[in-house]
N, C-alpha and C positions, 0 to 999 in steps of 0.2 A: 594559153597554148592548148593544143589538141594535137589529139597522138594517137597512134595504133604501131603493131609491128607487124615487122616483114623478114621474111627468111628466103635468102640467095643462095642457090647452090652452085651456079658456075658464074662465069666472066657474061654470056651472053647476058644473061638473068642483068646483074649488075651494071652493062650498058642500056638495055630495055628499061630499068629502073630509072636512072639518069635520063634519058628519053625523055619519061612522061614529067619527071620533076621539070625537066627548061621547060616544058608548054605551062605552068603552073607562073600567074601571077607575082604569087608572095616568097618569102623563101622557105626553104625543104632544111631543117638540120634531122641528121642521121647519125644515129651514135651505139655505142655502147659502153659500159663501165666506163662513165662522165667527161664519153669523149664525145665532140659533134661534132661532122663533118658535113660541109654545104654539099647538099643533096643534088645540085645541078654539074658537079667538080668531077669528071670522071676519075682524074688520078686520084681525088681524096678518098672519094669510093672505096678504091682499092687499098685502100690502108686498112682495112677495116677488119676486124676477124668476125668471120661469115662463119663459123660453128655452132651460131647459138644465135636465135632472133633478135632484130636489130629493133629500136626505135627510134622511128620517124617523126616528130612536132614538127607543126603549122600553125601559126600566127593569120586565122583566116576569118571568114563569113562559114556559118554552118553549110551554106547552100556550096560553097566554093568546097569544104572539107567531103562532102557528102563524093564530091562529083569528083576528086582527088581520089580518094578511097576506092571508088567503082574503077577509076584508070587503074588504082594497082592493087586488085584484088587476087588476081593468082598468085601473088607474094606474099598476101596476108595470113597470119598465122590467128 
């Protein structure tokens, strides 16, 4: 698995994120304190406490994670 985090400040932010997860092949879990939430779910999104950076795993191809990373980089902490 491969991972980076990202930090959402509002609702926009967190359907933009969702956005780029559905063009994404593989699946997107998103979590915190060892919870994961499918990264394409917009309601599960929202369960999520957005106070403190989230992380992201993908079960991918380096080339697929690279080009993931670049789509959600102004999220990236």
């Amino acid at each position: 698995m491969k991972e980076f985090h990202i930090l959402l400040r509002s609702g926009s932010q967190v359907q933009s994120f969702v956005n780029i997860s559905m063009t994404q092949p593989f699946d997107v879990l998103v979590g915190n304190e060892g919870q994961d939430i499918n990264g394409k779910d917009l309601m599960g999104m929202f369960s999520l406490d957005y106070s403190a950076p989230i992380r992201v795993r993908v079960k991918c191809s380096q080339e697929e994670f690279l080009k993931f990373r670049q789509s959600a980089k102004e999220y990236m902490v």
